[in-house]
N, CA and C atoms of all chains as a GROMACS GRO file, in nm:
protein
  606
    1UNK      N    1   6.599   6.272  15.171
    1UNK     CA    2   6.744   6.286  15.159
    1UNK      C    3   6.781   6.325  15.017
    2UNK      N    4   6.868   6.413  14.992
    2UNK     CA    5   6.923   6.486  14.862
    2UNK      C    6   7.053   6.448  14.854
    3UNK      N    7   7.123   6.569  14.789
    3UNK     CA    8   7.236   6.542  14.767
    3UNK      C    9   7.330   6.588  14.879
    4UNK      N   10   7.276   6.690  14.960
    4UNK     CA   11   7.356   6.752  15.076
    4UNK      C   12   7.282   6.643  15.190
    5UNK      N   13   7.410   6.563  15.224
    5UNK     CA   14   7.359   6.497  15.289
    5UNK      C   15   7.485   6.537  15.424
    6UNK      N   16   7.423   6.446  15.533
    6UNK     CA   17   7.520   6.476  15.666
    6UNK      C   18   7.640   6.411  15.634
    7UNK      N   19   7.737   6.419  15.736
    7UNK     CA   20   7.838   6.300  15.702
    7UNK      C   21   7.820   6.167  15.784
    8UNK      N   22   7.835   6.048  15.763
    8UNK     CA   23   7.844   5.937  15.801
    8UNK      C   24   7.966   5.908  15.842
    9UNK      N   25   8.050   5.961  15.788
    9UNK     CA   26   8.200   5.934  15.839
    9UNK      C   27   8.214   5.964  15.966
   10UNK      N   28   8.259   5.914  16.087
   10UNK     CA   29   8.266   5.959  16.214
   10UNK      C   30   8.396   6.130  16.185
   11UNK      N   31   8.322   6.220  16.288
   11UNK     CA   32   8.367   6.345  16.243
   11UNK      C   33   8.494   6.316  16.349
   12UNK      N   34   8.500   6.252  16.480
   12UNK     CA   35   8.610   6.238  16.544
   12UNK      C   36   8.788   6.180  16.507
   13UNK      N   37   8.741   6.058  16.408
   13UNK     CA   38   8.810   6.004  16.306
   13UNK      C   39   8.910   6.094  16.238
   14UNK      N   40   8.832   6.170  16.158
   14UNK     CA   41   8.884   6.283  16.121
   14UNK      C   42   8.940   6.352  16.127
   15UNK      N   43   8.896   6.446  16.250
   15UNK     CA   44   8.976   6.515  16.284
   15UNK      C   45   9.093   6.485  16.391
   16UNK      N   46   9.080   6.353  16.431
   16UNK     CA   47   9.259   6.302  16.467
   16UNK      C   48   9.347   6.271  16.339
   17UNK      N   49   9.291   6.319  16.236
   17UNK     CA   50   9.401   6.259  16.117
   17UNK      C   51   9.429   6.388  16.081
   18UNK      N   52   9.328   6.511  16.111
   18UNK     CA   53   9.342   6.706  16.082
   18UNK      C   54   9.507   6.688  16.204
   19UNK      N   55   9.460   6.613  16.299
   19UNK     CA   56   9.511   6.721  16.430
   19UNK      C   57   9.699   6.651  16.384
   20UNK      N   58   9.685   6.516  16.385
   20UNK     CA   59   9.846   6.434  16.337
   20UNK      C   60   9.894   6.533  16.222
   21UNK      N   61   9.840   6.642  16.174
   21UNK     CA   62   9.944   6.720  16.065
   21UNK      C   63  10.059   6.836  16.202
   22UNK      N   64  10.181   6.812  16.175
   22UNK     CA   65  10.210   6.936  16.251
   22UNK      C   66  10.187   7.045  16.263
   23UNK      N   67  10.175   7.087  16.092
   23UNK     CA   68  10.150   7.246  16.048
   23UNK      C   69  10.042   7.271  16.031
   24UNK      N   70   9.956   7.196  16.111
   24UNK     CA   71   9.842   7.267  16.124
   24UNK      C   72   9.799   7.313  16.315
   25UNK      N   73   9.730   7.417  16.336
   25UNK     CA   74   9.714   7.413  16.470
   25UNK      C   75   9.557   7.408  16.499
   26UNK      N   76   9.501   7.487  16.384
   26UNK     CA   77   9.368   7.462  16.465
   26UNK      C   78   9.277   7.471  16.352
   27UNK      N   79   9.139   7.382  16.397
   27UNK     CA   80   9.078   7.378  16.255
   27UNK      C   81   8.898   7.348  16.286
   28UNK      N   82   8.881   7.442  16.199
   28UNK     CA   83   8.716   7.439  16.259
   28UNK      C   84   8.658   7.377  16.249
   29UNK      N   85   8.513   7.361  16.289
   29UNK     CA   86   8.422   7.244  16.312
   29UNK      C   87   8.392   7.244  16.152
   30UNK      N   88   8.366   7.346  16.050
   30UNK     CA   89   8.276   7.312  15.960
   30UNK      C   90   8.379   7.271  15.872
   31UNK      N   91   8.544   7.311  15.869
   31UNK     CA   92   8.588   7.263  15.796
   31UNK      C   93   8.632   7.103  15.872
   32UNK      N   94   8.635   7.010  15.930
   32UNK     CA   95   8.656   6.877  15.959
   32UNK      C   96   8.466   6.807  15.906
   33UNK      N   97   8.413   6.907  15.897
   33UNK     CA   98   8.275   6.852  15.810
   33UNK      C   99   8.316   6.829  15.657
   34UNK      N  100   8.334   6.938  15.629
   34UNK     CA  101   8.370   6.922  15.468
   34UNK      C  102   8.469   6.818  15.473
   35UNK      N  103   8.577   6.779  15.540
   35UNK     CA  104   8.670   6.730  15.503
   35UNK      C  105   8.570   6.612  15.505
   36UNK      N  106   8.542   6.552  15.646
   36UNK     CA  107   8.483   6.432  15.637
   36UNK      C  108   8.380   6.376  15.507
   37UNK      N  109   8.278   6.514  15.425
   37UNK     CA  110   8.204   6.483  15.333
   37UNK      C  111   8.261   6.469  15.236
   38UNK      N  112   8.398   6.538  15.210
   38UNK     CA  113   8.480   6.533  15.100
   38UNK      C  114   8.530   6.361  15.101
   39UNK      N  115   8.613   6.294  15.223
   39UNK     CA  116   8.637   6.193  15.202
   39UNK      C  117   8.555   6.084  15.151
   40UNK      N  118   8.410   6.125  15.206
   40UNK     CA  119   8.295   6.037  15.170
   40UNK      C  120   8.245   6.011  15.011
   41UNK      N  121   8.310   6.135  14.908
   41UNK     CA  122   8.261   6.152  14.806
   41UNK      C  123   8.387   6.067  14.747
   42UNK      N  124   8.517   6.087  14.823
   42UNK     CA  125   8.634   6.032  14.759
   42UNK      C  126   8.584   5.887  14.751
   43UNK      N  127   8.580   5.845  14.898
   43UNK     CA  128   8.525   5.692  14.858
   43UNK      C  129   8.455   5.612  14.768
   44UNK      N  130   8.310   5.698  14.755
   44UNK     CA  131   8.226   5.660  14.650
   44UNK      C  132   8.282   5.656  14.504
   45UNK      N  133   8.372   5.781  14.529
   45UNK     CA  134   8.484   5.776  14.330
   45UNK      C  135   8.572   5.656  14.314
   46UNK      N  136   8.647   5.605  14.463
   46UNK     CA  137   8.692   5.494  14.426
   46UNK      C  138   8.670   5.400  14.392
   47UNK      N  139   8.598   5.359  14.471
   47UNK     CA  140   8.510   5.218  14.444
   47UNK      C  141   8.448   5.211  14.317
   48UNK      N  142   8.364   5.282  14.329
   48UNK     CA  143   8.316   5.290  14.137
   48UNK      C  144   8.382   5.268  14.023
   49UNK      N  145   8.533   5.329  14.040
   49UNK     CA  146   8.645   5.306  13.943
   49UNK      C  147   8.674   5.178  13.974
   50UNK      N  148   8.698   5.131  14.115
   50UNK     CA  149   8.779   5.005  14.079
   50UNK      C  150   8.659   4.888  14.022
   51UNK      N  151   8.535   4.939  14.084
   51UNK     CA  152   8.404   4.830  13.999
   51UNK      C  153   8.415   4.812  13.900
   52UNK      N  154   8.481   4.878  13.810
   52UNK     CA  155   8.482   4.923  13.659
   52UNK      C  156   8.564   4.783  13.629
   53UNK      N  157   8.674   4.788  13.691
   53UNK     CA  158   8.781   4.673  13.668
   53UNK      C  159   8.718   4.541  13.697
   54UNK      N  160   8.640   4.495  13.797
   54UNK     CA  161   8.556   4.392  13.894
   54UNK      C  162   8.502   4.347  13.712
   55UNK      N  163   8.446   4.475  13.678
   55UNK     CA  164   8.351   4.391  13.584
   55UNK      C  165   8.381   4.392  13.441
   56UNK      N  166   8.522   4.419  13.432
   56UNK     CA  167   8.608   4.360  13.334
   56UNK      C  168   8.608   4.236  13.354
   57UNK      N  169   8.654   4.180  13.424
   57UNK     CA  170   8.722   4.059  13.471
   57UNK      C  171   8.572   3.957  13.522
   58UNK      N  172   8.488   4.057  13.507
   58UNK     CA  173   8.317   3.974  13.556
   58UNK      C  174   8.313   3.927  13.671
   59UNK      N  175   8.314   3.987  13.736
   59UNK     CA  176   8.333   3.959  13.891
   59UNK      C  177   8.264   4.035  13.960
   60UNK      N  178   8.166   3.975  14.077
   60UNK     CA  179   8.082   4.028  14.125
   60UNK      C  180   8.144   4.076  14.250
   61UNK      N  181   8.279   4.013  14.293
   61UNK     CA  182   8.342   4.101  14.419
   61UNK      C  183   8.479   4.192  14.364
   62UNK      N  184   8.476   4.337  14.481
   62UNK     CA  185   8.569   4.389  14.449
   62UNK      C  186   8.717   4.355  14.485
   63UNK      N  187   8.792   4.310  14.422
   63UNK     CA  188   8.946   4.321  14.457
   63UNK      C  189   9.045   4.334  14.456
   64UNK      N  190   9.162   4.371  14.604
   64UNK     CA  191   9.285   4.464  14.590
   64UNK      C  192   9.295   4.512  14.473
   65UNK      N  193   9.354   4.419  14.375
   65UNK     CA  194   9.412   4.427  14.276
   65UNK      C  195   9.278   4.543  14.135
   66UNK      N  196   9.172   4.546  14.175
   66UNK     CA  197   9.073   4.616  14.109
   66UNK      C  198   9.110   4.780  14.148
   67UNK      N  199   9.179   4.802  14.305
   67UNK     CA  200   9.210   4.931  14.354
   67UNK      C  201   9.302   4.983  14.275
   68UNK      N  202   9.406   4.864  14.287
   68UNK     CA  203   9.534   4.894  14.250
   68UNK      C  204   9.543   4.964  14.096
   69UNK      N  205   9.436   4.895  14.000
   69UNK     CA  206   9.418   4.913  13.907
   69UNK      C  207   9.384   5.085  13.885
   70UNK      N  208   9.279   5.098  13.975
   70UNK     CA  209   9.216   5.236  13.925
   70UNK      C  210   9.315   5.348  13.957
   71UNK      N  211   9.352   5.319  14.065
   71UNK     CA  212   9.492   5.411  14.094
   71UNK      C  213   9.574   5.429  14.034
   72UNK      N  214   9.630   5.324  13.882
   72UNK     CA  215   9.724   5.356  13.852
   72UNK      C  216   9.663   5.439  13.703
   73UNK      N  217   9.569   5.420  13.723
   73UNK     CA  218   9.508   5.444  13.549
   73UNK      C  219   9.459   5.596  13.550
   74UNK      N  220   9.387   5.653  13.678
   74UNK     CA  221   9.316   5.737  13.676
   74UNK      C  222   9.424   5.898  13.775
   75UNK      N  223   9.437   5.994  13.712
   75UNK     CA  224   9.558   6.092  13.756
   75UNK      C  225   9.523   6.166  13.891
   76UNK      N  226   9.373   6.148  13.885
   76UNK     CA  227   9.332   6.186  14.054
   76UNK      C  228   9.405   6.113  14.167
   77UNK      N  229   9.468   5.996  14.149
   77UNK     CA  230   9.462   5.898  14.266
   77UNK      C  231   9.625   5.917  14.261
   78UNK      N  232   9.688   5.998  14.158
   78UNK     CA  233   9.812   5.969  14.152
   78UNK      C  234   9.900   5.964  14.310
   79UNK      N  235   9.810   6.095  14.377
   79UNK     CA  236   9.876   6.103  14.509
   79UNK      C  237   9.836   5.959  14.573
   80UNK      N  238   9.801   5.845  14.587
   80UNK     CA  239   9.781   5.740  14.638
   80UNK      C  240   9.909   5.615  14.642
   81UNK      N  241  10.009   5.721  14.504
   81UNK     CA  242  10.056   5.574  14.481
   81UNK      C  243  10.158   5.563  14.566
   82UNK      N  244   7.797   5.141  14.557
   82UNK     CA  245   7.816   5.040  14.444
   82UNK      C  246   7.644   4.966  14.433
   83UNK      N  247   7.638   4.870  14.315
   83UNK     CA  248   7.521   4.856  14.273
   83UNK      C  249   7.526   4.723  14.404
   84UNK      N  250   7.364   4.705  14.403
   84UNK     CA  251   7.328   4.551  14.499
   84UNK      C  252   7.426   4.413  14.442
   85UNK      N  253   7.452   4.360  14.529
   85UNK     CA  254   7.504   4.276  14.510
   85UNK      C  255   7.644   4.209  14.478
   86UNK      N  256   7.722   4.365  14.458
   86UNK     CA  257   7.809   4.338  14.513
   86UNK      C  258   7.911   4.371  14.642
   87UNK      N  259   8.012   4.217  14.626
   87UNK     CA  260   8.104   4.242  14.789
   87UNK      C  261   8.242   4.293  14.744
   88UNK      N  262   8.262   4.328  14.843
   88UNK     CA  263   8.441   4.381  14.878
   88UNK      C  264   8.500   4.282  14.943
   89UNK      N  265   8.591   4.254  14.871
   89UNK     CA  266   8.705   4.174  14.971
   89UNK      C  267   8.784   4.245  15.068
   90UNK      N  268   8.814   4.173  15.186
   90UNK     CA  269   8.839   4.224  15.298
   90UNK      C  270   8.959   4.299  15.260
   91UNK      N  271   9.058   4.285  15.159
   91UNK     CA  272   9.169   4.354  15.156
   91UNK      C  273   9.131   4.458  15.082
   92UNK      N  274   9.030   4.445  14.976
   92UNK     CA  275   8.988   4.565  14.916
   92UNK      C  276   8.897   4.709  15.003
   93UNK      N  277   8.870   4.651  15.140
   93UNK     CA  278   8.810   4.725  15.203
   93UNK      C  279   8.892   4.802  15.269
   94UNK      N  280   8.989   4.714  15.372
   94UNK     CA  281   9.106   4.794  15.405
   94UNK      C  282   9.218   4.851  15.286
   95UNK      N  283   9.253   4.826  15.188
   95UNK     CA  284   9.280   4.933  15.112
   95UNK      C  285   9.189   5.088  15.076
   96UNK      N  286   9.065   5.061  15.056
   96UNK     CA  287   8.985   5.206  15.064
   96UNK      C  288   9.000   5.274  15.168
   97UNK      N  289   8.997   5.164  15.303
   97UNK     CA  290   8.969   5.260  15.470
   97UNK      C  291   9.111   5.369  15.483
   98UNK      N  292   9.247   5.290  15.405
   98UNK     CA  293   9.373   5.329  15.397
   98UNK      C  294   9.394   5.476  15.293
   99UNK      N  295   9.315   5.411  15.185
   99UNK     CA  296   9.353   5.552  15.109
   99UNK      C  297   9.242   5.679  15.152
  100UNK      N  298   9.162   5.642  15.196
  100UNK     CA  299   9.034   5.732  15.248
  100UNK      C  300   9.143   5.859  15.356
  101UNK      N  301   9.222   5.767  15.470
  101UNK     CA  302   9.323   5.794  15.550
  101UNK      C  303   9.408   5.921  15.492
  102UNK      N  304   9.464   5.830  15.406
  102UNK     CA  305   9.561   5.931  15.278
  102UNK      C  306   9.506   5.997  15.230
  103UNK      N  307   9.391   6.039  15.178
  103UNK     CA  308   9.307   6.159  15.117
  103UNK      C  309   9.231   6.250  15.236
  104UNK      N  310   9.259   6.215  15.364
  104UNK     CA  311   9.231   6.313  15.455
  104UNK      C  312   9.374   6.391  15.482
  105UNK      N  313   9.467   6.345  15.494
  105UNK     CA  314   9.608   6.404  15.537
  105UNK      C  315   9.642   6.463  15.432
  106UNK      N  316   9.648   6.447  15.318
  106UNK     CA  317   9.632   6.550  15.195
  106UNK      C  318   9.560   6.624  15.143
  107UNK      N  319   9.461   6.654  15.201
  107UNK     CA  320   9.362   6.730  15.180
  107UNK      C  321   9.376   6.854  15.299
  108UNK      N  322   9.448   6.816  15.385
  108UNK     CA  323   9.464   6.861  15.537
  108UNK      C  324   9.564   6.955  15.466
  109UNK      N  325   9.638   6.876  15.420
  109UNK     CA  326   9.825   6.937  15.415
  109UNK      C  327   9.750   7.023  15.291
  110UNK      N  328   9.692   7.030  15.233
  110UNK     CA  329   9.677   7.114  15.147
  110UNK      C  330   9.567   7.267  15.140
  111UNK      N  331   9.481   7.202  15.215
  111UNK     CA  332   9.404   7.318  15.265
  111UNK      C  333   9.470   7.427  15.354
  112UNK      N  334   9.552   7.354  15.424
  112UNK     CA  335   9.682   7.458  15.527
  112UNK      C  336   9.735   7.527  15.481
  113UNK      N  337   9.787   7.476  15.330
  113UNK     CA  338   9.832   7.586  15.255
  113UNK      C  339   9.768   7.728  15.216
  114UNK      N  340   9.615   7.688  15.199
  114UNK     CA  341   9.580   7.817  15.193
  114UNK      C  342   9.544   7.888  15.328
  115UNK      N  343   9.554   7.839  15.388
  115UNK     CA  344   9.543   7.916  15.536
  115UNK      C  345   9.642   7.999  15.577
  116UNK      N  346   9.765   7.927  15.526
  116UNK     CA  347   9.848   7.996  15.582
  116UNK      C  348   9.859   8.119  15.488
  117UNK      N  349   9.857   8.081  15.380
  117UNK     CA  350   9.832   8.204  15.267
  117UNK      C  351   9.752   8.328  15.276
  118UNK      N  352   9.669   8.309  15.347
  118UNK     CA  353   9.556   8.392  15.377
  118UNK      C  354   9.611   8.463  15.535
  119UNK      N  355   9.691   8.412  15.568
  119UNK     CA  356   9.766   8.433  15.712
  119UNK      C  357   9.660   8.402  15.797
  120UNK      N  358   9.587   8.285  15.788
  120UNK     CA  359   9.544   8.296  15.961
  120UNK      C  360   9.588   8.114  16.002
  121UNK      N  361   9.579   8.091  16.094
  121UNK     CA  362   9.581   7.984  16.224
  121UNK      C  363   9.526   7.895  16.222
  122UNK      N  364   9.368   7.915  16.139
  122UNK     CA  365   9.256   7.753  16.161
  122UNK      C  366   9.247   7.772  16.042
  123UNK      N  367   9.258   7.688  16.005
  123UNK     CA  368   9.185   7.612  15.909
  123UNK      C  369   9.038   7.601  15.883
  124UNK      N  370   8.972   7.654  15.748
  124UNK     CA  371   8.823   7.673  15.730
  124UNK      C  372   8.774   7.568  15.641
  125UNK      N  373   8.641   7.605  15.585
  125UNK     CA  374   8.593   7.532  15.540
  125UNK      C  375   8.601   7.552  15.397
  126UNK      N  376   8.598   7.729  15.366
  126UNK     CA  377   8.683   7.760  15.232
  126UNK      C  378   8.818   7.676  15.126
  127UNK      N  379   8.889   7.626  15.294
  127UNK     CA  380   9.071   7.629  15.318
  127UNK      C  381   9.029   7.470  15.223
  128UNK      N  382   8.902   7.379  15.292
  128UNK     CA  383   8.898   7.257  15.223
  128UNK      C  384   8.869   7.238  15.101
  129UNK      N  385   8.771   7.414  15.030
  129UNK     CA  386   8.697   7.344  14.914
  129UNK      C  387   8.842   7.355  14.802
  130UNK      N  388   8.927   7.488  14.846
  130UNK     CA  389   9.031   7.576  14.781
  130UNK      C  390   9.097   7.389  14.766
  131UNK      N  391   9.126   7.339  14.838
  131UNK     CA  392   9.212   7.184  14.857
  131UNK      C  393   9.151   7.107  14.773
  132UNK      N  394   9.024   7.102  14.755
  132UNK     CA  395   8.950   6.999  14.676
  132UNK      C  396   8.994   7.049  14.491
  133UNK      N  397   8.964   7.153  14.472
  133UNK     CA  398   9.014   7.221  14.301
  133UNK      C  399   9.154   7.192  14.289
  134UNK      N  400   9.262   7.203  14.448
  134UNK     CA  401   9.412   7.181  14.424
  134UNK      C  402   9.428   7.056  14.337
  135UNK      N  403   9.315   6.941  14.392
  135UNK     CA  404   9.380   6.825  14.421
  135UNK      C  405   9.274   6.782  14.281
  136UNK      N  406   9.236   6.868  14.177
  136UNK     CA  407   9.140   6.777  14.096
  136UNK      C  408   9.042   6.725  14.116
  137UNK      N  409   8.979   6.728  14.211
  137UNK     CA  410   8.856   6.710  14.301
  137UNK      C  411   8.780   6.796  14.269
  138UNK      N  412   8.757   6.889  14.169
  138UNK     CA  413   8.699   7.004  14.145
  138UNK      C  414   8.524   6.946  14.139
  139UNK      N  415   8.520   6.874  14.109
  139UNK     CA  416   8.328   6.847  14.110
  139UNK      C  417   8.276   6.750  14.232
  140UNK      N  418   8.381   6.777  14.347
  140UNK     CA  419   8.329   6.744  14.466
  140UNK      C  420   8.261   6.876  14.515
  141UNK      N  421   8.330   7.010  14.470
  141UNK     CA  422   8.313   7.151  14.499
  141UNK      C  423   8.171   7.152  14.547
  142UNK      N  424   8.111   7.168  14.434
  142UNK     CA  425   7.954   7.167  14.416
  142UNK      C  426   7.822   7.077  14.520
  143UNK      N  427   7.858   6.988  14.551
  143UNK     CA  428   7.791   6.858  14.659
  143UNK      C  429   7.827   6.910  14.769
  144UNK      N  430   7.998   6.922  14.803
  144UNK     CA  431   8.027   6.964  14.940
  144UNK      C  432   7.976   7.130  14.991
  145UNK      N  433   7.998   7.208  14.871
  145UNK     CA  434   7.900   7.396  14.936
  145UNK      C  435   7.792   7.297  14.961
  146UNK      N  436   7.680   7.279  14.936
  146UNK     CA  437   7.516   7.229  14.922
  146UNK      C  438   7.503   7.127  15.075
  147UNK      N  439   7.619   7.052  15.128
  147UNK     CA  440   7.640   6.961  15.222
  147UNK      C  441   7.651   7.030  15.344
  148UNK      N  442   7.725   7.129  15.346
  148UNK     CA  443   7.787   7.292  15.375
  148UNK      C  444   7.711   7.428  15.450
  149UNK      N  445   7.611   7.387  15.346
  149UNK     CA  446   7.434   7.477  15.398
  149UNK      C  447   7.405   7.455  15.509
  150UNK      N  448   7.373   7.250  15.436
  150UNK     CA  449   7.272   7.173  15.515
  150UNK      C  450   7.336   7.184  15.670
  151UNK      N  451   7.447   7.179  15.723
  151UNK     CA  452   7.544   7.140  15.813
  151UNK      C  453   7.512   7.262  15.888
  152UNK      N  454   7.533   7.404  15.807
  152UNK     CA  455   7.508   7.502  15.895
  152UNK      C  456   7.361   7.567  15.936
  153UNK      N  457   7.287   7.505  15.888
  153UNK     CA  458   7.155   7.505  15.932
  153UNK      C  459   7.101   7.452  16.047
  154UNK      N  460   7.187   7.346  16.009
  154UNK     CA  461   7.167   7.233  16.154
  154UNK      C  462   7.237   7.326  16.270
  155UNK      N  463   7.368   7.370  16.238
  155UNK     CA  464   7.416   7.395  16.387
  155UNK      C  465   7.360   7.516  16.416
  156UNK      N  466   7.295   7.608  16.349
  156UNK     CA  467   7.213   7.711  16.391
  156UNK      C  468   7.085   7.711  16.469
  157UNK      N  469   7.033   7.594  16.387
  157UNK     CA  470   6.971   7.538  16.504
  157UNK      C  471   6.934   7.465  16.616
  158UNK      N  472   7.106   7.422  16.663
  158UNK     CA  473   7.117   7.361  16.730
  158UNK      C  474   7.131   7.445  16.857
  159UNK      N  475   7.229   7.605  16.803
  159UNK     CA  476   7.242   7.678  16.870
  159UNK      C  477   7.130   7.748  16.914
  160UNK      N  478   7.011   7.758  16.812
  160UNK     CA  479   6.918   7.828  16.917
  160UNK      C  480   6.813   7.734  17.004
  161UNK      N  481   6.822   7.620  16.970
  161UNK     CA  482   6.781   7.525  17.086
  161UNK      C  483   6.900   7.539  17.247
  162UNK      N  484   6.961   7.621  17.196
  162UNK     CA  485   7.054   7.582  17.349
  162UNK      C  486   7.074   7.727  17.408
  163UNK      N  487   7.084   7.854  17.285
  163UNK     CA  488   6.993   7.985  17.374
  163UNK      C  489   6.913   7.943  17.460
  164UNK      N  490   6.763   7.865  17.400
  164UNK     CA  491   6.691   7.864  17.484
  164UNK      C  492   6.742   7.817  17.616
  165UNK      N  493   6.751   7.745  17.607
  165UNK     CA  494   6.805   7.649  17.748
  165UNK      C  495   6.832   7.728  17.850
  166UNK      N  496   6.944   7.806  17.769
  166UNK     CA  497   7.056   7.921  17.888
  166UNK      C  498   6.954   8.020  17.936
  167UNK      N  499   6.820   8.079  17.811
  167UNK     CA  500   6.772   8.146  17.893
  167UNK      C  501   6.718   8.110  18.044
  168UNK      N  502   6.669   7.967  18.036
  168UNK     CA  503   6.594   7.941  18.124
  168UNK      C  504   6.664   7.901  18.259
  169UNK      N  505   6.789   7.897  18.199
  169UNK     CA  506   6.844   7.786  18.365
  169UNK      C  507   6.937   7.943  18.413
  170UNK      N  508   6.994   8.015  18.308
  170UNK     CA  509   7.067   8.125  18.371
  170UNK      C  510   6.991   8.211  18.331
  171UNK      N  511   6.909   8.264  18.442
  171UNK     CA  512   6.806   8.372  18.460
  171UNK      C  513   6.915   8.478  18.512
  172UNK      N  514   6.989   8.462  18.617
  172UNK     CA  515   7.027   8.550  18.691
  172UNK      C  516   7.182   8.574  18.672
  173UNK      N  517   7.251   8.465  18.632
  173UNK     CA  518   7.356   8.510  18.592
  173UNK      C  519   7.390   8.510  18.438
  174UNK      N  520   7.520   8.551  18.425
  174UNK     CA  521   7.530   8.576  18.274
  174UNK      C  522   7.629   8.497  18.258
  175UNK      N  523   7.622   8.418  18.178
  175UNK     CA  524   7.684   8.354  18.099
  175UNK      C  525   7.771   8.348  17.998
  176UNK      N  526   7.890   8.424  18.031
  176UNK     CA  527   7.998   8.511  17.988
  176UNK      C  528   8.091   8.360  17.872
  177UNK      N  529   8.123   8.242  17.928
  177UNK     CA  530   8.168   8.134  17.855
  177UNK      C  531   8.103   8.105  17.736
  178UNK      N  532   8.039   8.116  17.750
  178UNK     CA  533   7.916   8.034  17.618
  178UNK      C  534   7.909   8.155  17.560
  179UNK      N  535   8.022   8.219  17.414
  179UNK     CA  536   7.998   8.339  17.328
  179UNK      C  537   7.898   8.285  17.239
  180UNK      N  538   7.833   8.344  17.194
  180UNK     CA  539   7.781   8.320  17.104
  180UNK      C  540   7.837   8.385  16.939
  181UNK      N  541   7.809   8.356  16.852
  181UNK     CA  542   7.915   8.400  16.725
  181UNK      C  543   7.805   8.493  16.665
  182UNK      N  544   7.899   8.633  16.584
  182UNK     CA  545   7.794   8.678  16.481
  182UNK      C  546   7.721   8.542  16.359
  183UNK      N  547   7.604   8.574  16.356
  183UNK     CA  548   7.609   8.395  16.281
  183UNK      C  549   7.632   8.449  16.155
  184UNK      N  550   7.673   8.596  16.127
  184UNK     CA  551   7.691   8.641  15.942
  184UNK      C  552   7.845   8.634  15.905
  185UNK      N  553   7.956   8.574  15.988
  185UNK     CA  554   8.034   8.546  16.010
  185UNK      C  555   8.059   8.399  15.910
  186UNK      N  556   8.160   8.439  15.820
  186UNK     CA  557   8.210   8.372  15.724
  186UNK      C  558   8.243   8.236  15.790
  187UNK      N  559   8.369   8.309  15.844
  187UNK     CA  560   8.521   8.220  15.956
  187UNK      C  561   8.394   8.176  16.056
  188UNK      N  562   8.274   8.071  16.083
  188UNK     CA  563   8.253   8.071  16.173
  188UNK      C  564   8.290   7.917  16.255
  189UNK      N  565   8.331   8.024  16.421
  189UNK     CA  566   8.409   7.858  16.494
  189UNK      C  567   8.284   7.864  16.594
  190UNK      N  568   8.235   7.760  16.543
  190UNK     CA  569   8.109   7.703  16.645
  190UNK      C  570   8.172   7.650  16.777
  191UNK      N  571   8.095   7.713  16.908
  191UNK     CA  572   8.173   7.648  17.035
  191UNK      C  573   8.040   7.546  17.040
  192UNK      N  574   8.078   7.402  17.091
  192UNK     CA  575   7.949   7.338  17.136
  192UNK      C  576   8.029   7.226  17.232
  193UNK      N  577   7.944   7.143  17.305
  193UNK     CA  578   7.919   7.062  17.400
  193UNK      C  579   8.112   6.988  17.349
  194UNK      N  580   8.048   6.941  17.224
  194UNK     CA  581   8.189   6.833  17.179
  194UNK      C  582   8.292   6.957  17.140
  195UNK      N  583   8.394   7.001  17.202
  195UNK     CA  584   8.471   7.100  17.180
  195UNK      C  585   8.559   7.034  17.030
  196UNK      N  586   8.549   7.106  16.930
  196UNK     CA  587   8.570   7.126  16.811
  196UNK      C  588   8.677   7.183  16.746
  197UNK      N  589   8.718   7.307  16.857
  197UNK     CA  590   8.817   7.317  16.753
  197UNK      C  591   8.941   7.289  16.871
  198UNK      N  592   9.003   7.233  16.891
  198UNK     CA  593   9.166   7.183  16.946
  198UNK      C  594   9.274   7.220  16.869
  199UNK      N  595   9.306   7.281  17.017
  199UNK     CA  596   9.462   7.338  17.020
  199UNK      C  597   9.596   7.228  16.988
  200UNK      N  598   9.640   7.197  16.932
  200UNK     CA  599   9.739   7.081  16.902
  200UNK      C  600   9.869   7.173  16.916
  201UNK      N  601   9.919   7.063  17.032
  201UNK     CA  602  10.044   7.149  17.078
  201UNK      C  603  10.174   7.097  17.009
  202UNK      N  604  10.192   7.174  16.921
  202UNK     CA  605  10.300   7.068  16.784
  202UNK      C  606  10.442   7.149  16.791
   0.00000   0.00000   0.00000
């Protein structure tokens, strides 16, 4: 296993969250792949950031308030808030 | 994350939530270039063009390479299922089942799990 890996994210998932846009009508298989690998990479960025906070505070679990944190600090997530 | 550590249950459903939110914006934004480009579906281009929109720019790189791997697979998924057709439709032709130029950029893979849906909006 490398860096191109499959997605783990269920691809069905997905693309009921592609299909709930109105303005969209139709959307291909490889792009609901990317999307799904894209979300997968998003995840891994979050968590990492909010770990960052976890281990400010020395804490071996992650929480809410560690999310909340990275979201407000970091300009990628701005769309989150 | 490294061994050993946990997520709290609210911290989990907050990720599952914004994960949510970074698909519908990524959606709403890749559309944009679709529509820009004037066509109808949405590609895989439409997502990376969404990923640089959105500052995501060094997902770019992992997701082409993810991208390959993906279409390798369904190429050969597709010629595992040529075969098939040769064997069971000897005699008739099999006019449903197109098969795609595979040098085809825009490509909409038809398979078993129908993929791309018509959303009647």
């Amino acid at each position: 296993p490398g860096p191109a890996r499959l997605a783990r994210l269920p691809l069905a998932r997905v693309k009921a969250l592609v299909k709930a846009d109105p303005d969209v009508s139709l959307a291909s298989q490889e792009a609901v792949f990317v999307l799904a690998r894209a979300t997968e990479l998003f995840v891994e960025t979050i968590a990492k950031d909010a770990y960052m906070y976890a281990q400010q505070g020395k804490r071996k679990t992650l929480q809410r308030r560690d999310l909340d944190n990275a979201i407000e600090a970091i300009d990628e997530f701005a769309f989150l808030e | 994350l490294p061994d050993g550590v946990n997520i709290s249950k609210e911290a989990r459903s907050a990720i599952s939530r914004a994960a949510s939110v970074f698909v519908l914006y990524a959606t709403s934004c890749a559309n944009n270039f679709a529509m820009k480009g004037k066509r109808k579906t949405l590609n895989a281009g439409d997502v990376l063009s969404a990923m640089e929109e959105m500052e995501f720019q060094r997902f770019v790189a992992p997701l082409k390479e993810s991208l390959e791997v993906y279409r390798r697979e369904q190429k050969g998924k597709k010629e595992a299922r040529k075969d098939k057709d040769k064997k069971a439709d000897s005699d008739e032709q099999d006019k449903s089942r197109e098969e795609e130029n595979d040098d085809d950029d825009e490509r909409m893979e038809e398979e078993e799990q129908n993929d791309e849906e018509e959303v009647d909006n």
